[in-house]
C-alpha positions as CSV (number, residue, x, y, z in Angstrom):
1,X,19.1,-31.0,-33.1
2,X,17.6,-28.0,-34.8
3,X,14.0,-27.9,-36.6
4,X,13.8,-26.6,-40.1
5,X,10.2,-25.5,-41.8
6,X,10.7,-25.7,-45.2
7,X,8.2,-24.2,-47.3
8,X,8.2,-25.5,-50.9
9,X,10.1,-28.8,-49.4
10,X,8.6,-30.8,-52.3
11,X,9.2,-28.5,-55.3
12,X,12.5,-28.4,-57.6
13,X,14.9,-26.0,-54.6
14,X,13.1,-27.7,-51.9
15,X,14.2,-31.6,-53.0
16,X,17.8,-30.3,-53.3
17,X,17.8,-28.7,-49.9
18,X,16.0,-32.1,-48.3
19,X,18.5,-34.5,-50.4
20,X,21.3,-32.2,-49.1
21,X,20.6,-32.3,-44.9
22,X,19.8,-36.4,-45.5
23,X,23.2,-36.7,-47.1
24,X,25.3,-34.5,-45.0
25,X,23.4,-32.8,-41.7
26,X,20.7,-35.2,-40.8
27,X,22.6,-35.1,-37.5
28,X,22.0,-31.3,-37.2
29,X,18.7,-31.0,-38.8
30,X,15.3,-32.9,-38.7
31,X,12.5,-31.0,-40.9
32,X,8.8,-30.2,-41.6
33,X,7.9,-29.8,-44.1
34,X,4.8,-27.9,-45.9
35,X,3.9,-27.8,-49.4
36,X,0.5,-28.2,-51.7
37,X,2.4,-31.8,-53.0
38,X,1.7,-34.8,-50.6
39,X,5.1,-36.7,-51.2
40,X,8.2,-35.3,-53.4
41,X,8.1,-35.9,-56.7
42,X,11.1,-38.2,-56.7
43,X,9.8,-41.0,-55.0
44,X,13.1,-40.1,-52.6
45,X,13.1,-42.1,-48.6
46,X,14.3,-39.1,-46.5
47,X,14.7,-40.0,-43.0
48,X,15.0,-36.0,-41.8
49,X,11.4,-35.2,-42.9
50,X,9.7,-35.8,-39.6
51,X,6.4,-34.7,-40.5
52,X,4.9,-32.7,-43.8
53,X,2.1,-30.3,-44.3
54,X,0.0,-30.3,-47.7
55,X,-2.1,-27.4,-48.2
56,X,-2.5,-24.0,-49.7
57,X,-0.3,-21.6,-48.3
58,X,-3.2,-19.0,-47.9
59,X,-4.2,-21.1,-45.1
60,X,-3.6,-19.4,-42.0
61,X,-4.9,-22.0,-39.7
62,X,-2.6,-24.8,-40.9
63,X,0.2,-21.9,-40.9
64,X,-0.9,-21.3,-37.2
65,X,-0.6,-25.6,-36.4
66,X,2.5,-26.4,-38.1
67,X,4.1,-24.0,-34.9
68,X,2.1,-25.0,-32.3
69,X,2.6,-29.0,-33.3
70,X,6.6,-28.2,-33.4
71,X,9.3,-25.9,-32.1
72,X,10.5,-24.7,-35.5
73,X,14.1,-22.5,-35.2
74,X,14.4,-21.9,-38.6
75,X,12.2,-21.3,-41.7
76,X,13.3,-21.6,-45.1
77,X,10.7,-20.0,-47.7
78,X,11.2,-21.9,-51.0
79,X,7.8,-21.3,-51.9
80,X,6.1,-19.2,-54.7
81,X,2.8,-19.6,-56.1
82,X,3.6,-18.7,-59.8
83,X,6.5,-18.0,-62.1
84,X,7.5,-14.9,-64.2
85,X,6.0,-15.3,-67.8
86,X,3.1,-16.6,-66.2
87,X,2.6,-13.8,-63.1
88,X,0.1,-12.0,-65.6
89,X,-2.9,-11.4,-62.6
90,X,-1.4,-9.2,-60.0
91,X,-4.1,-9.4,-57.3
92,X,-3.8,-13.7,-57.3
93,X,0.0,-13.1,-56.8
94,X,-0.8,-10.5,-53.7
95,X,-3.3,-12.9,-52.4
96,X,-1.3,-16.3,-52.6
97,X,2.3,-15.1,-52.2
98,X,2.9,-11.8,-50.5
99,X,-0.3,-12.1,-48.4
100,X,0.2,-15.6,-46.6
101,X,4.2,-14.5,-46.2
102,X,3.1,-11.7,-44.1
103,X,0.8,-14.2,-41.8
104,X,4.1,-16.7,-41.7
105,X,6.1,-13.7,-40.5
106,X,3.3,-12.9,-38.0
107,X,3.5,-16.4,-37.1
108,X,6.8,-16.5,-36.2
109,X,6.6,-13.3,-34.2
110,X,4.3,-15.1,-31.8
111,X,5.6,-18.2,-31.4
112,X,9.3,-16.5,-31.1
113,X,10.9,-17.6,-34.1
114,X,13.5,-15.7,-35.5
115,X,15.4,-16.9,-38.0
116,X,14.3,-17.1,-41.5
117,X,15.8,-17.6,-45.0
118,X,14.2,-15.9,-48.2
119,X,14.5,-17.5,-51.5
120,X,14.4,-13.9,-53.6
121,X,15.0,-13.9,-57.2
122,X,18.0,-12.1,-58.8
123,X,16.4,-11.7,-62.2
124,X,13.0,-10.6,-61.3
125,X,13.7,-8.5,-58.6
126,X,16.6,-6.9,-60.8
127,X,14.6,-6.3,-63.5
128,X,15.5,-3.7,-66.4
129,X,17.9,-2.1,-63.9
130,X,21.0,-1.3,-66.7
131,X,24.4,-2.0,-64.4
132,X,26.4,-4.3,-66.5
133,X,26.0,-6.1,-62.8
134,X,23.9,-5.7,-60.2
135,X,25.1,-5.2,-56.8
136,X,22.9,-5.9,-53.7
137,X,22.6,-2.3,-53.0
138,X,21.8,-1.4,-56.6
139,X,18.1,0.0,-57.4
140,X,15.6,-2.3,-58.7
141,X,13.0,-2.3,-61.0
142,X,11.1,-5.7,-61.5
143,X,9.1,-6.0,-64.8
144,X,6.7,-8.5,-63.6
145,X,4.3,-9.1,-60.9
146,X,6.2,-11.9,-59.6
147,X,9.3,-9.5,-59.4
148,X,7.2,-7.0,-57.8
149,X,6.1,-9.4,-55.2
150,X,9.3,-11.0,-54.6
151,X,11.2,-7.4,-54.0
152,X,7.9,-6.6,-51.5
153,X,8.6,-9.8,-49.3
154,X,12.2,-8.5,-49.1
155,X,10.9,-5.1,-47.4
156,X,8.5,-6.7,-45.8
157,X,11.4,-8.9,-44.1
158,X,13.7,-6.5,-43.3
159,X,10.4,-4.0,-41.6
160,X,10.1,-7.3,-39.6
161,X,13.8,-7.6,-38.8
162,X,13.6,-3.9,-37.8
163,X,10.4,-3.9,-35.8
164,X,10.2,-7.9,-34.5
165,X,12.9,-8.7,-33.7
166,X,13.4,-11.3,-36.8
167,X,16.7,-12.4,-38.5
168,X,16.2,-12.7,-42.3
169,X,18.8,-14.1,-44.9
170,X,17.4,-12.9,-47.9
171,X,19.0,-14.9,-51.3
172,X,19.2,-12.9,-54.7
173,X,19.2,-16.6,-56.6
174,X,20.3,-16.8,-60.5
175,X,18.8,-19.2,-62.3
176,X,19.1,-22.5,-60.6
177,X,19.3,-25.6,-62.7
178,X,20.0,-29.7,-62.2
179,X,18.1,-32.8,-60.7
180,X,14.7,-33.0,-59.2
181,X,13.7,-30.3,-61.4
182,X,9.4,-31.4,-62.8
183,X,8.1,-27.7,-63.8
184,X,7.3,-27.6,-67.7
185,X,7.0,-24.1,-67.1
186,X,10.4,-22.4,-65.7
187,X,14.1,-23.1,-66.0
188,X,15.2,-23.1,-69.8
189,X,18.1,-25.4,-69.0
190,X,15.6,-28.3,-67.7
191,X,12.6,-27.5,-69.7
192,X,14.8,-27.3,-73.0
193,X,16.9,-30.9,-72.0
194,X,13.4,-32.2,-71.3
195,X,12.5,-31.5,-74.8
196,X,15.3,-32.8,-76.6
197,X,15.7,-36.1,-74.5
198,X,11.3,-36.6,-75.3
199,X,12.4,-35.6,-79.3
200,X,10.2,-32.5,-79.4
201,X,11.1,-29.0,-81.2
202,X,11.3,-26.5,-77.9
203,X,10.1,-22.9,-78.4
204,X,12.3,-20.2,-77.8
205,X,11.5,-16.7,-76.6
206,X,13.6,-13.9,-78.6
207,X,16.5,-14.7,-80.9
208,X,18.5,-16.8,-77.8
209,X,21.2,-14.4,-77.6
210,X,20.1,-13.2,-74.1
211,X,23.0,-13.3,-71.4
212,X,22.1,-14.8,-68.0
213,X,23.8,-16.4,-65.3
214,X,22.8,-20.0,-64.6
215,X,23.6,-21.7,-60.9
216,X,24.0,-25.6,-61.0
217,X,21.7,-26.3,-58.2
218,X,24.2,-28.4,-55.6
219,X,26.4,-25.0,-55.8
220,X,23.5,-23.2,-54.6
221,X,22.4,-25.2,-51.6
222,X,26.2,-25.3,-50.3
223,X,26.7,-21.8,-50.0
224,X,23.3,-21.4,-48.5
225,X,24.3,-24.2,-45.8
226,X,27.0,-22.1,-45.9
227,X,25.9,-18.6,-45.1
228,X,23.6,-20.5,-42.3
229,X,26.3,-22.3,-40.7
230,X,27.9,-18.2,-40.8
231,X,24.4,-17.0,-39.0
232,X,24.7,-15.0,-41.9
233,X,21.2,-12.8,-41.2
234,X,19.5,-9.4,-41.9
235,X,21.5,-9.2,-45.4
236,X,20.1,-9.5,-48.9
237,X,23.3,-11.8,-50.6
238,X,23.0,-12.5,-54.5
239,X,23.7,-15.6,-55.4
240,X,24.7,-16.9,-58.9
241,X,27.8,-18.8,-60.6
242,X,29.0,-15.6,-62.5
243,X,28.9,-17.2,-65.5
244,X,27.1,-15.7,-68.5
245,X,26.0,-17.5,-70.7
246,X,23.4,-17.0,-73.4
247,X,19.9,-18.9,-74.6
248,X,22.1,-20.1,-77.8
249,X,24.6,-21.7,-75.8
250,X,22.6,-23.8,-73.8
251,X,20.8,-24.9,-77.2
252,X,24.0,-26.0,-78.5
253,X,25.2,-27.7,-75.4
254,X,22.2,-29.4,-75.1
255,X,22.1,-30.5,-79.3
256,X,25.8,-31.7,-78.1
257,X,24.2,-34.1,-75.6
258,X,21.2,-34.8,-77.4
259,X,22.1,-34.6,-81.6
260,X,18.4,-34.9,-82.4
261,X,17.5,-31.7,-80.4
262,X,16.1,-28.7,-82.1
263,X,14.2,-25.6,-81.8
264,X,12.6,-22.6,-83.2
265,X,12.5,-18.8,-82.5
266,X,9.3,-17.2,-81.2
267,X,8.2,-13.7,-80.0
268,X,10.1,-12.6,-76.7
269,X,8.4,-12.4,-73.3
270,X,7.5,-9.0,-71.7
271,X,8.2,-10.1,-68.2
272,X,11.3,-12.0,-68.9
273,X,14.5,-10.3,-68.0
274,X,16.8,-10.3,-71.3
275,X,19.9,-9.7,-69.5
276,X,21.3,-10.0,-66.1
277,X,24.6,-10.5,-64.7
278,X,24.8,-10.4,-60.4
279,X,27.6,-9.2,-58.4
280,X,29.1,-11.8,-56.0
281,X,31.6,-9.9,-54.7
282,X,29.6,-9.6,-51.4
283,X,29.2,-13.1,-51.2
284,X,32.6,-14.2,-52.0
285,X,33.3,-11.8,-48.9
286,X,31.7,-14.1,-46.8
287,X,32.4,-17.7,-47.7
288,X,35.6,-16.9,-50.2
289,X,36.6,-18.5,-53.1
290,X,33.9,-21.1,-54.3
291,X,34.7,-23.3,-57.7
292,X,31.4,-23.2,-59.4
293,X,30.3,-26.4,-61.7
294,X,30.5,-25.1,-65.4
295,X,27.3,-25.6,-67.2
296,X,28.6,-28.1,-69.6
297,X,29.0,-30.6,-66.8
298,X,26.0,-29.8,-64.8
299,X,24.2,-29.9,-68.2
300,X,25.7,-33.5,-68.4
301,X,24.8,-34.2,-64.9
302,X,21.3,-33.4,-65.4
303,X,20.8,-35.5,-68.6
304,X,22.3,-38.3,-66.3
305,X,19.6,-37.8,-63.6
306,X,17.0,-37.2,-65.8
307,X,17.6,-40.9,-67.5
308,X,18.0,-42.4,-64.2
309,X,15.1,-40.7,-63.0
310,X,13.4,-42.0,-66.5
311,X,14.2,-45.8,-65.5
């Protein structure tokens, strides 16, 4: 059985990935996990955590005893400090993201582990670049700090794949949407259903009509099983369910769900990305043809979590 350190384990990707191995590979995978939450926000019973970290990630010590305490084979790096709109302080970002990445990679150099998968951000790391879609080898040119820092973990990853000896897995991830998801701050398809199902107007930046591809979350942790189970490694792979949709649509999806909803239009956001659509023809080279949930039923789905969830 193979040890997983999952970074973030507790936070909206890092549930989904832990619900996913207890359901399907708890007989491949036990995990640690580490994250500044104590317990998952779920409340979830998940016999393949074997033990969990809480701390800050800047802490180097507790980064150093987490692989002395276990034999970790692969780390997962779900993690980030901040979001987009909010990545307004540059330095804090450097400090509490890029910073403690580079003393997890150093880390695993001395305590020989290899393999690693980064949780990169299609969007942000994408930024104003103007292909109608952007392919992994495309230039970049994030438009935030978060971007910024997201895009310098990348190089930093592949210097260490290059230098070290490390096998990275770096994931270009759309927006991700779906259960387990607490943050009132990111994710328009939660934060916005979370709003109309507490009967509150939600704000919108812009006039809504910005195109974006949105992931169902369960679609994204398959193929990233996926590519894993392929030893997929020192690749950057965009993942997203190439389908656009705009900010309008998932309001009126969400009013069809939830006929009380409404909103109003505010000013737009100078670090979020008004348009992006990814290239998956590089993943669908690697794992094939993949039938993606549409976002009316993972809308659905979600409203039916978040209920449950509710009671």
């Amino acid at each position: 059985m193979k040890t997983i350190l999952l970074l973030g384990g507790y936070g909206f990707l890092g549930t989904n990935i832990l619900k996913y191995i207890e359901d399907n590979l708890k007989t491949v995978f036990r995990v640690i996990v580490f994250d500044k939450l104590v317990n998952n926000q779920a409340g979830l019973r998940l016999g393949c955590v074997v033990d969990s970290y809480s701390g800050d990630f800047s802490d180097t010590m507790l980064l150093e005893k987490m692989f002395v305490d276990h034999e970790i084979d692969l780390v997962i790096h779900s993690l980030s400090t901040t979001v987009p709109a909010l990545s307004l302080n540059s330095r804090y970002d450097i400090e509490s993201n890029l910073v403690p990445t580079i003393e997890l990679l150093n880390c695993m150099v001395r305590h020989n582990v290899q393999d690693i998968v980064y949780i990169s951000s299609g969007g942000a790391v994408y930024g104003d670049a103007h292909n109608s879609k952007h392919k992994e080898s495309d230039d970049v040119f994030p438009i935030s700090s978060y971007g910024v820092v997201k895009l310098a973990t990348e190089k930093y990853l592949m210097q260490y794949s290059k230098v070290f000896g490390l096998r990275p897995l770096i994931i270009r991830l759309s927006n991700p949407y779906g259960p387990y998801h607490f943050s009132k701050r990111q994710g328009i398809c939660n934060v916005a259903l979370d709003a109309a199902l507490a009967d509150e107007k939600f704000n919108v930046w812009g006039d809504g009509a910005a195109l974006k591809d949105y992931i169902y979350v369960d679609d994204f942790v398959n193929i990233m099983f996926a590519l894993i189970d392929r030893k997929i490694c020192n690749q950057v792979i965009n993942i997203g369910s190439g389908q656009l949709v705009s900010v309008n649509e998932i309001l009126k999806l969400i009013k069809e769900l939830v006929p009380t909803f409404t909103w109003e239009y505010g000013e737009a956001s100078r670090f979020d990305v008004s348009h992006f659509e990814l290239d998956l023809q590089k993943l669908h080279d690697i794992i094939g043809t993949y039938v993606f949930m549409p976002i009316r039923e993972g809308l659905a789905k979600t409203k039916a979590w978040k209920l449950n969830e509710e009671n």
